[in-house]
C-alpha positions, 0 to 999 in steps of 0.5 A: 431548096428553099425552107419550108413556108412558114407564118411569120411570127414576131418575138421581143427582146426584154430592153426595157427594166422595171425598177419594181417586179409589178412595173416588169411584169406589167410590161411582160403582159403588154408584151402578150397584149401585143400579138408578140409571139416570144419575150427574149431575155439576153444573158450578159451581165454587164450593163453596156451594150444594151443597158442593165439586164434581168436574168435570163432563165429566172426572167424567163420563168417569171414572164411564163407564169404571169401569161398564158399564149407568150412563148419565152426564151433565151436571146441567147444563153452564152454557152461559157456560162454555165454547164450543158447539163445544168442548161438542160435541167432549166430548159426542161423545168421552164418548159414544164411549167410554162406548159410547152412555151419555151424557146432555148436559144444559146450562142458561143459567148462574144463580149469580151470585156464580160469575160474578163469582169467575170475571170473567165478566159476568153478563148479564140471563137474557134475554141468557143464555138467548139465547145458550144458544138459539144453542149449542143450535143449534149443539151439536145440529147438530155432534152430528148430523154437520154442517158447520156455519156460523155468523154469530150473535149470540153465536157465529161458525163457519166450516166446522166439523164434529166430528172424531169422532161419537156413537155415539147416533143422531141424536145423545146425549139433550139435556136442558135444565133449567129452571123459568122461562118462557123456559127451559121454553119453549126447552125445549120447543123443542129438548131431548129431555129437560125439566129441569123445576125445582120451583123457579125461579130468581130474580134469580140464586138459587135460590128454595124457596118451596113455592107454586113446588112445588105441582100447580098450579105444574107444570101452569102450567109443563107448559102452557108446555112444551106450548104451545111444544113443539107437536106434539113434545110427546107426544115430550119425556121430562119429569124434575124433582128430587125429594125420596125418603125411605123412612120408616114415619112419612109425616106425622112426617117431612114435618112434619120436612122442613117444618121444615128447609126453613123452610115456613110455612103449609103443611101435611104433606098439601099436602107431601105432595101436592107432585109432587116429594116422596116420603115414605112407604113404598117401596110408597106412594111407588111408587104416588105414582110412578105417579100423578104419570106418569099425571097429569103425564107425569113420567117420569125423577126425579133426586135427590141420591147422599146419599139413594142408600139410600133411592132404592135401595128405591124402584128394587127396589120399582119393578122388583118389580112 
């Protein structure tokens, strides 16, 4: 059973920081001007890996008042953070006043050393993604318009229905991102949207080896996601980060990525055959575009805003045709 064919769609995440709100928000409106379909803020506080972050939810709400087509959504919530009610009550209030253009995306939490800054205990990931399985019950049951108990593990409600509702049916998009067993696996069960990572986490790192973003790496994880999806398989809408760049010289510049990545043993075709990568020209990576929909089912790509020029030439090639 393969997903349901879907149009491909793109989303950025928010990398780049004004120093002023205007300057932010100038930006958040290129983003839309782009043909861009999502703006994605992450949710960490410290400033390393990625480089000093907005927060996600008031972020989110700020992009969606000043656009009117761009979707906005959280790459990803980290579940520790905050309460799944209190989660629940933002994704509402953000998809009611962005009038039905919000994407929740939330994950089990991974930065270890974030942890820590914050005195929050970092327990074993299968704790973690646990108690991200409990608030996704819940989050999705709030979402829907239920009064919801519950006598949990992690989580006690009693009698607790949101104040206000979404204004996407059955409730806004979930996304659950992931590149681990378990997390594809909880995925498949409960997401609207899999996250799949092209690398996955490791002892609270961030892992890059090349062997994780290999074709047989992804249908390794698109057979988790099938086996535990079952029949919701063919509804589930698959994204993974991706690496665009527009270039009129395919080998030259991947052999550069290889070398900024620190790959070894890898050659510039196997890069290139990688499903997440895409450098050629707009009309070559398009049909990488089509081919990786048709053998893998991958549908919604998300790369950094710091490469928003060259996205933007895949979208206007992608809608041409």
């Amino acid at each position: 059973m393969a997903p349901t064919p879907r149009r491909l769609r793109f989303g950025v995440v928010n990398e780049v920081v004004h120093e002023t709100a205007g300057g932010w928000l100038g930006h958040v409106r290129r983003v839309e001007e782009s043909g861009a379909d999502t703006i994605l803020i992450r949710d960490h506080l410290a400033a390393g890996p990625f480089g000093p972050q907005l927060a996600p939810l008031a972020a989110a709400s700020a992009a969606a008042a000043h656009t009117s087509r761009l979707r906005v959504g959280t790459m990803v919530l980290s579940n520790d953070y905050r309460h799944p009610a209190l989660v629940a009550h933002e994704a509402a209030t953000i998809d009611r006043i962005s009038e039905g253009r919000f994407e929740l995306g939330l994950g089990a939490g991974w930065l270890a050393g974030e942890y820590q800054q914050m005195g929050i205990p970092f327990e074993p990931a299968r704790t973690r993604i646990a108690r991200l399985e409990e608030a996704v019950q819940i989050i999705t049951a709030l979402l829907a318009g239920q009064t919801v108990t519950v006598h949990g593990a992690h989580y006690g409600i009693e009698s607790l229905a949101l104040p206000v509702a979404a204004i996407q049916r059955p409730r806004p998009p979930l996304l659950i991102g992931g590149g681990g067993p378990r997390m594809l696996a909880l995925a498949a069960r409960h997401a609207d949207i899999a996250g799949i990572l092209p690398a996955p986490i490791r002892g609270g790192q961030d892992s890059d080896d090349p062997a994780d973003r290999s074709p047989a790496a992804l249908r390794a994880k698109l057979d988790i996601l099938q086996s535990a999806a079952g029949q919701r398989f063919g509804d589930l809408e698959l994204s993974t980060f991706a690496t665009f760049e527009v270039t009129g010289h395919r080998r030259r510049d991947t052999e550069a990525l290889i070398a900024r990545r620190g790959w070894h043993g890898i050659s510039w075709e196997q890069v290139c055959a990688m499903p997440s990568v895409f450098i050629g020209s707009a009309g070559q990576i398009t049909q990488d575009l089509h081919a990786r929909r048709s053998a893998y089912g991958l549908s919604y790509y998300v790369t950094t805003d710091h490469a928003l020029d060259h996205l933007a030439q895949v979208i206007e090639c992608v809608g041409a045709e």
